[in-house]
PyMOL commands that place a pseudoatom at each C-alpha (Angstrom):
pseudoatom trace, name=CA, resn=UNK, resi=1, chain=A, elem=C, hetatm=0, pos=[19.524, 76.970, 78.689]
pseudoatom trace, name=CA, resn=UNK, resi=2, chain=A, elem=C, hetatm=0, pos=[22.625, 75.006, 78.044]
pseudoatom trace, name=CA, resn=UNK, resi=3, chain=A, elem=C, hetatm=0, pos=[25.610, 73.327, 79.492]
pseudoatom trace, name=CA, resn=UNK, resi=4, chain=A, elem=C, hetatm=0, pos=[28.906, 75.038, 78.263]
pseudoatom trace, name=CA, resn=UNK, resi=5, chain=A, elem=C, hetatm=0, pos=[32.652, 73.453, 78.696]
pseudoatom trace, name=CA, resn=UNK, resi=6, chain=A, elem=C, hetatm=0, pos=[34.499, 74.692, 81.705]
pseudoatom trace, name=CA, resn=UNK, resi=7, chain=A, elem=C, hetatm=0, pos=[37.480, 75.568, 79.008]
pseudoatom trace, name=CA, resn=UNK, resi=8, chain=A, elem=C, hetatm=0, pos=[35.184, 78.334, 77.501]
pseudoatom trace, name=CA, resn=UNK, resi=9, chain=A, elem=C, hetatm=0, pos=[34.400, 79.637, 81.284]
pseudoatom trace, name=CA, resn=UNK, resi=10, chain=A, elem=C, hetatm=0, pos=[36.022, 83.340, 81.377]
pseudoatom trace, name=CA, resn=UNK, resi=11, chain=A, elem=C, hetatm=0, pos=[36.552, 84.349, 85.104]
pseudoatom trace, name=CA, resn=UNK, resi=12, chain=A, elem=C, hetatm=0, pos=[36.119, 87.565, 84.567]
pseudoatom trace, name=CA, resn=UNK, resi=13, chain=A, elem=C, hetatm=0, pos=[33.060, 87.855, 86.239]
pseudoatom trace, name=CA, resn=UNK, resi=14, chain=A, elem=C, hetatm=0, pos=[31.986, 89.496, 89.380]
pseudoatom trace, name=CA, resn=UNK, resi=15, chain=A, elem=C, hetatm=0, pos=[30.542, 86.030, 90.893]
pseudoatom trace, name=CA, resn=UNK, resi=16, chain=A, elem=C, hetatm=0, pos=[30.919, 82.792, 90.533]
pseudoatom trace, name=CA, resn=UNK, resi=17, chain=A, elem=C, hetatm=0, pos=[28.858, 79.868, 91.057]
pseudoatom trace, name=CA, resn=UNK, resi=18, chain=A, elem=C, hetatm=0, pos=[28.877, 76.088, 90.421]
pseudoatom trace, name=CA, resn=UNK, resi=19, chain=A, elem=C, hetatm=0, pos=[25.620, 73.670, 89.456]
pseudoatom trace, name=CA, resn=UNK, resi=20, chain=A, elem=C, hetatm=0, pos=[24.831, 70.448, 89.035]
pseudoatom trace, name=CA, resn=UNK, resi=21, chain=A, elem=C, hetatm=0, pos=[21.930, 68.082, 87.545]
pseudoatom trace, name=CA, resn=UNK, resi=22, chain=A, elem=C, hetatm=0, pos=[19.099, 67.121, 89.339]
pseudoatom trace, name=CA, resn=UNK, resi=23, chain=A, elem=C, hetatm=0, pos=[16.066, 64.575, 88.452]
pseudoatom trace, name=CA, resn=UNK, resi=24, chain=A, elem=C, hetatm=0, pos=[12.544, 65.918, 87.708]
pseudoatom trace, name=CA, resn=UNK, resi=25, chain=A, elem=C, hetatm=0, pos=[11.289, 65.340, 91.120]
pseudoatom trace, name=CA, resn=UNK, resi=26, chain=A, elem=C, hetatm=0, pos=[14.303, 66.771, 92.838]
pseudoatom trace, name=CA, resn=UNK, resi=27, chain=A, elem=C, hetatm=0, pos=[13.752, 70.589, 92.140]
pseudoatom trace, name=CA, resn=UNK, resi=28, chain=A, elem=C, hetatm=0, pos=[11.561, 71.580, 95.116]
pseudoatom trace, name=CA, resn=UNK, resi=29, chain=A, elem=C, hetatm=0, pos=[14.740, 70.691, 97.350]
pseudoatom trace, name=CA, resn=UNK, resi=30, chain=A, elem=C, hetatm=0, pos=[17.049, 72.821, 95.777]
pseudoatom trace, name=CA, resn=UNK, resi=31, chain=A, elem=C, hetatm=0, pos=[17.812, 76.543, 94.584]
pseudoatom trace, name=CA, resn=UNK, resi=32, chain=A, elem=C, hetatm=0, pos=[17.300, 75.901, 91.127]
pseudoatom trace, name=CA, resn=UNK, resi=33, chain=A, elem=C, hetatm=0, pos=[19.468, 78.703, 88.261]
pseudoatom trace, name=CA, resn=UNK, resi=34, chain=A, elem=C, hetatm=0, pos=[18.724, 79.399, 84.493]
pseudoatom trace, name=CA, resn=UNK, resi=35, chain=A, elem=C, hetatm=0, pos=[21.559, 80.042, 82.228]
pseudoatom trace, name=CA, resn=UNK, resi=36, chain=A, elem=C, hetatm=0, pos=[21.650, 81.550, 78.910]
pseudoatom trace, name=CA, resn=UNK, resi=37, chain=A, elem=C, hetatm=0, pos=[24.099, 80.643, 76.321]
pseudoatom trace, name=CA, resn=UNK, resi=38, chain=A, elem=C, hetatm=0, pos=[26.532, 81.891, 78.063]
pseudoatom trace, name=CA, resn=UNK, resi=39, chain=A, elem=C, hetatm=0, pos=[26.253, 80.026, 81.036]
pseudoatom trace, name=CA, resn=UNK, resi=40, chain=A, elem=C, hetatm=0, pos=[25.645, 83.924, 82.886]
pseudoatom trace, name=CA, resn=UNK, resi=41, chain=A, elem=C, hetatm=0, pos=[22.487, 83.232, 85.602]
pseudoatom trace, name=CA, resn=UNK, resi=42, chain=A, elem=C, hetatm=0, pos=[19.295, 84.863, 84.486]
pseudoatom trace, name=CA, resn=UNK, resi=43, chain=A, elem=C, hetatm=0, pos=[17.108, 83.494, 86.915]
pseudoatom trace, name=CA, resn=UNK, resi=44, chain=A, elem=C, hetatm=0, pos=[17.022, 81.907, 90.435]
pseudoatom trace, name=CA, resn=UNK, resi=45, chain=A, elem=C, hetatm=0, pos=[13.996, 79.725, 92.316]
pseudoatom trace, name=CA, resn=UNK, resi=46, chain=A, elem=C, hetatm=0, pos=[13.813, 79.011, 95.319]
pseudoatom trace, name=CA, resn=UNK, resi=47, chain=A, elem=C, hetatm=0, pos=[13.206, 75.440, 95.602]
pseudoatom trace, name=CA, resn=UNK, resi=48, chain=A, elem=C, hetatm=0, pos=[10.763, 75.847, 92.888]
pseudoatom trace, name=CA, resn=UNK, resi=49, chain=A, elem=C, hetatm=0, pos=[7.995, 73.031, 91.722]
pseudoatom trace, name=CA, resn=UNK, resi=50, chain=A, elem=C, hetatm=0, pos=[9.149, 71.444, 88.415]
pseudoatom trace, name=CA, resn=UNK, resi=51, chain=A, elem=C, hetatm=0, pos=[6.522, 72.858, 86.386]
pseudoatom trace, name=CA, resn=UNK, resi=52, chain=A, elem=C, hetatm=0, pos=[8.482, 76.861, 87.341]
pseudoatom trace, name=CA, resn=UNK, resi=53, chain=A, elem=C, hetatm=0, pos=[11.199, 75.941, 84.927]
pseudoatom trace, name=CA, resn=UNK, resi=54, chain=A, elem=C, hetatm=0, pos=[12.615, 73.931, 82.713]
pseudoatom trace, name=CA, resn=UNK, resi=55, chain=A, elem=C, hetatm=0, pos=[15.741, 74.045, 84.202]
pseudoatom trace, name=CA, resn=UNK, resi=56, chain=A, elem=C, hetatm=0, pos=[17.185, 71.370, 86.604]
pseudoatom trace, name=CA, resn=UNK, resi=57, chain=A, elem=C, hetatm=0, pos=[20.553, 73.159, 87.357]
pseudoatom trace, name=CA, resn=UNK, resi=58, chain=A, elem=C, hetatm=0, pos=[20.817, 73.296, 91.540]
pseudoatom trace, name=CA, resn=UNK, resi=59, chain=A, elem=C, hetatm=0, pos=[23.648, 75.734, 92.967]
pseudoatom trace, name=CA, resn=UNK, resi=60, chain=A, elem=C, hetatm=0, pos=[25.232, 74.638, 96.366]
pseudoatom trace, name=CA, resn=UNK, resi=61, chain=A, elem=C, hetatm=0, pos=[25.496, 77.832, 98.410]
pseudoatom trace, name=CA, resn=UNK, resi=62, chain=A, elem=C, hetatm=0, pos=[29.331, 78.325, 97.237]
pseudoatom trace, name=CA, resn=UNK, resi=63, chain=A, elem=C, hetatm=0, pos=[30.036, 81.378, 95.447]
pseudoatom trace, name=CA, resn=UNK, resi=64, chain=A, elem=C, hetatm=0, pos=[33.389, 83.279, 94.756]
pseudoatom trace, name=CA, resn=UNK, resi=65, chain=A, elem=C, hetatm=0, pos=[32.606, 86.991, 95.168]
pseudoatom trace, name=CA, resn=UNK, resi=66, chain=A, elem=C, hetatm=0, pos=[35.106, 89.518, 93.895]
pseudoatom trace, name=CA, resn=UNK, resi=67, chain=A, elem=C, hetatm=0, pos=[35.772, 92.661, 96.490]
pseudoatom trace, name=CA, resn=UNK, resi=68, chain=A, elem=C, hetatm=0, pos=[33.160, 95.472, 94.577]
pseudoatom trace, name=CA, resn=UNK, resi=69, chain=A, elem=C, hetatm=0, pos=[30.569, 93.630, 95.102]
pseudoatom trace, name=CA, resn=UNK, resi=70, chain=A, elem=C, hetatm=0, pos=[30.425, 93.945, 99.173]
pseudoatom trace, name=CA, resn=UNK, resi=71, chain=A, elem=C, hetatm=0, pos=[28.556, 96.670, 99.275]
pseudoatom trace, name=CA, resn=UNK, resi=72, chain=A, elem=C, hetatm=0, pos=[25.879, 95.289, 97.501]
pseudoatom trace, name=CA, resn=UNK, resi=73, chain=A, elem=C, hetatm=0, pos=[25.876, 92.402, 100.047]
pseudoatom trace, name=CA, resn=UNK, resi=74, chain=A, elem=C, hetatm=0, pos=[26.070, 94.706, 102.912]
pseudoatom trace, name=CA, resn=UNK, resi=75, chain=A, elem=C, hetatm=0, pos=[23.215, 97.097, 100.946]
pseudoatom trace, name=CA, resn=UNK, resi=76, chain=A, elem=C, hetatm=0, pos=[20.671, 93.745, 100.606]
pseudoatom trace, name=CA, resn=UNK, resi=77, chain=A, elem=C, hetatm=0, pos=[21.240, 92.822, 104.322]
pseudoatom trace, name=CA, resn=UNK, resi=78, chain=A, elem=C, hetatm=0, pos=[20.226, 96.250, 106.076]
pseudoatom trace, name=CA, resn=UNK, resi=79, chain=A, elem=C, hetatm=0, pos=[17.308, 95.773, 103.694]
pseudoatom trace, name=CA, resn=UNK, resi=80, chain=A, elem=C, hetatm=0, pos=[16.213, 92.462, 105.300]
pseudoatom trace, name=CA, resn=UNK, resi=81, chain=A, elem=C, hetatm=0, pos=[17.644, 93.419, 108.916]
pseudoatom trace, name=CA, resn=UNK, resi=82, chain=A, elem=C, hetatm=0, pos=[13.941, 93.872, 110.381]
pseudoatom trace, name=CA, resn=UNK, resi=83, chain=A, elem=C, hetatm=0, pos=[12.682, 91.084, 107.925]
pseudoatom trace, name=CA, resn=UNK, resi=84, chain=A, elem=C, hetatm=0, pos=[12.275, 87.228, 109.510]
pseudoatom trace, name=CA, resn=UNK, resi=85, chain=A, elem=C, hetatm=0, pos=[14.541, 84.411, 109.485]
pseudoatom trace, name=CA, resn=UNK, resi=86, chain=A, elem=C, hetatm=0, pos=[13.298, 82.615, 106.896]
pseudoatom trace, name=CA, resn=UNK, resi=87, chain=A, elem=C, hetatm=0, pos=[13.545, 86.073, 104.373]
pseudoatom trace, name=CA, resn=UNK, resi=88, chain=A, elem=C, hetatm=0, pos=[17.057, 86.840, 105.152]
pseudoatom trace, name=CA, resn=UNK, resi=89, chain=A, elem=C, hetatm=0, pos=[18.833, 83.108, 106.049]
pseudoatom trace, name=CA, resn=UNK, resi=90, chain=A, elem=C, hetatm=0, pos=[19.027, 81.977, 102.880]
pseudoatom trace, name=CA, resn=UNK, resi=91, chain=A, elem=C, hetatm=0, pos=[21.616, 82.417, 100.472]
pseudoatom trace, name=CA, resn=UNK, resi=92, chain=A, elem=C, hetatm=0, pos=[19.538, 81.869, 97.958]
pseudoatom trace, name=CA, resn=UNK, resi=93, chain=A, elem=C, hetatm=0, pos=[17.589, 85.192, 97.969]
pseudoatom trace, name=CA, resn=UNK, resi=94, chain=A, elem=C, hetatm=0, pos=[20.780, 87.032, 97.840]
pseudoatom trace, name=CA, resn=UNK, resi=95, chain=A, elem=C, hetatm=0, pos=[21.424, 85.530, 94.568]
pseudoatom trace, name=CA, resn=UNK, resi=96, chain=A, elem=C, hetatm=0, pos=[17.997, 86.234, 92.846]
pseudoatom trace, name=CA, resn=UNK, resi=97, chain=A, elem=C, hetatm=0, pos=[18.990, 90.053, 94.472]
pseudoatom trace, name=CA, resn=UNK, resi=98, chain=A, elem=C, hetatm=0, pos=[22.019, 89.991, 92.703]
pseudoatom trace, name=CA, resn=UNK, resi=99, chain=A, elem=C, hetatm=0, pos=[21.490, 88.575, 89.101]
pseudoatom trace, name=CA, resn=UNK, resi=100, chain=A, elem=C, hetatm=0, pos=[19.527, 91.514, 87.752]
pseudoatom trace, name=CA, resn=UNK, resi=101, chain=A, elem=C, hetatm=0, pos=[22.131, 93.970, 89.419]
pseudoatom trace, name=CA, resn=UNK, resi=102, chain=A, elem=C, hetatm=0, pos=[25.349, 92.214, 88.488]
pseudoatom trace, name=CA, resn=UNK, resi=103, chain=A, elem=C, hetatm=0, pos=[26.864, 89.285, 85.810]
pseudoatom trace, name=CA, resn=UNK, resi=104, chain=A, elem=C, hetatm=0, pos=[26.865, 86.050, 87.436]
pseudoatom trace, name=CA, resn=UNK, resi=105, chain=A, elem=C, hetatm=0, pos=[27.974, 83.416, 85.787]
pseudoatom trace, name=CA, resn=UNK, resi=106, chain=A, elem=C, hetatm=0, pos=[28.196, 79.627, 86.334]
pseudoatom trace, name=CA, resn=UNK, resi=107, chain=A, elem=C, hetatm=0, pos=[29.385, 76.314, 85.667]
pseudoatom trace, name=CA, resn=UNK, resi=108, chain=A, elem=C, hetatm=0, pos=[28.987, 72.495, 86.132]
pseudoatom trace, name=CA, resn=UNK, resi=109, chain=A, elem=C, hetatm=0, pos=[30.474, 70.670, 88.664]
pseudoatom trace, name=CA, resn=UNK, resi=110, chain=A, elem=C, hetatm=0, pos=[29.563, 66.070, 89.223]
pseudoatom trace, name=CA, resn=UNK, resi=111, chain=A, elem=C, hetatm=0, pos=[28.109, 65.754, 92.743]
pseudoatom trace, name=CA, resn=UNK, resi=112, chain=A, elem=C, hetatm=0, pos=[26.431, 67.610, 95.617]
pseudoatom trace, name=CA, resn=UNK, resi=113, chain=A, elem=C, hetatm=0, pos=[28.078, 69.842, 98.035]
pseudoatom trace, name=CA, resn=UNK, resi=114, chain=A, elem=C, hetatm=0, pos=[26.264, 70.355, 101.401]
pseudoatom trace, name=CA, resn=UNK, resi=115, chain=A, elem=C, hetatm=0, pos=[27.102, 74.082, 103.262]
pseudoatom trace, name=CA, resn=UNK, resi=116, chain=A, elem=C, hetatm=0, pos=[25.231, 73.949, 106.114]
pseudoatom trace, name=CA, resn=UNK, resi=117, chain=A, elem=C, hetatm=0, pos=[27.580, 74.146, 108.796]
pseudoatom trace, name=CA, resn=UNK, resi=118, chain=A, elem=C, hetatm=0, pos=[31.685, 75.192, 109.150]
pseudoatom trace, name=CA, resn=UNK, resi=119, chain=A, elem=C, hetatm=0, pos=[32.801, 71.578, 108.808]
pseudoatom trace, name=CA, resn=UNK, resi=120, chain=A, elem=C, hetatm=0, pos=[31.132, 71.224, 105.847]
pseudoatom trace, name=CA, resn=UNK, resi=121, chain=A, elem=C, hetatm=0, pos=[31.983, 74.186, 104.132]
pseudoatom trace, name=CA, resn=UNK, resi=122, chain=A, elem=C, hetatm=0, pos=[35.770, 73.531, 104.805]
pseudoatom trace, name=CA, resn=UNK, resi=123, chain=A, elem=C, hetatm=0, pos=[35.289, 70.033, 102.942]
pseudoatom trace, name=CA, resn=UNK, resi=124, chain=A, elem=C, hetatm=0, pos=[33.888, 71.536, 99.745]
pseudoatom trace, name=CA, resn=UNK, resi=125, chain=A, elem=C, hetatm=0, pos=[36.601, 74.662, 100.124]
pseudoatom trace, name=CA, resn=UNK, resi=126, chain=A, elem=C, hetatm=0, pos=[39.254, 71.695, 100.531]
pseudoatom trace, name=CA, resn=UNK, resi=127, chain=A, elem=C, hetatm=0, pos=[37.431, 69.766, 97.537]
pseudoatom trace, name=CA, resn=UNK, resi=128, chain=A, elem=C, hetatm=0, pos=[37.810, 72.986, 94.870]
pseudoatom trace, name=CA, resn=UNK, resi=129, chain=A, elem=C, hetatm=0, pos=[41.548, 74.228, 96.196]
pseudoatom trace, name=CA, resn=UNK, resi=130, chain=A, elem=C, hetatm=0, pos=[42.620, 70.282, 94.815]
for i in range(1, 130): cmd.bond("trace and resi %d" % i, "trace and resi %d" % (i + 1))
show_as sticks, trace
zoom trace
C-alpha cells in the first residue's frame, strides 16, 4: 500500500477514484480501498473494522467512468434487481464488482466529500472542475 504523487497518475484508466486518510477508529464509517504500488485498487471494504486491513484510504462515492464500461454497470444492476436495498444502494459494492473485472486506479485528494444527495454532489463536481 502506498501513497503515489498525483504527477505520476496516468489517466488512462477505465475508472477513476479519489481517497483520503482516515484515523484508526474511523474505518467502520467509510468504504475503505487498498492500493498497490501503483496506486490501481485491489481491494474494497465495506465499512470494514480496523483489524480487515491495514489500509485507511476512504473513497467518497465519486468516480469518473469512461463509456465501455456501462455495460458492466448495467450487467451488475440486473444482477441485484430482485436483491434488497441495502445489497444494491450502495456504490460501494459496485466497486468491489468492478476491481477484479477492470483497472481502477486512484489517488489522494485533502478533505471529505459527502454524495448523498444532488446538492451535494454538484458541490464536489463544482470543487474538482476548479
Amino acid at each position: 500500500m502506498s501513497h503515489y504523487p498525483a504527477s505520476n497518475i496516468q489517466f488512462t484508466e477505465i475508472i477513476h477514484g479519489k481517497a483520503y486518510t482516515v484515523g484508526d477508529d474511523e474505518t467502520t464509517k467509510y468504504g475503505i480501498i487498498e492500493l498497490d504500488k501503483d496506486g490501481v485498487i485491489t481491494g474494497f471494504l465495506e465499512k470494514p473494522e480496523k483489524s480487515k486491513t491495514s489500509s485507511r484510504l476512504a473513497c467518497p462515492c465519486f468516480y469518473y467512468f469512461k463509456q465501455n464500461c456501462f455495460d458492466i454497470i448495467d450487467k451488475f444492476l440486473l444482477e441485484k434487481e430482485n436483491c434488497s436495498i441495502k445489497e444494491k444502494d450502495a456504490t460501494g459494492l459496485l466497486l468491489a464488482h468492478l476491481y477484479p473485472i477492470l483497472p481502477i486506479s486512484s489517488f489522494p485528494i485533502s478533505g471529505r466529500y459527502d454524495v448523498g444527495n444532488l446538492q451535494q454532489y454538484i458541490e464536489c463536481s463544482n470543487s474538482f472542475s476548479n
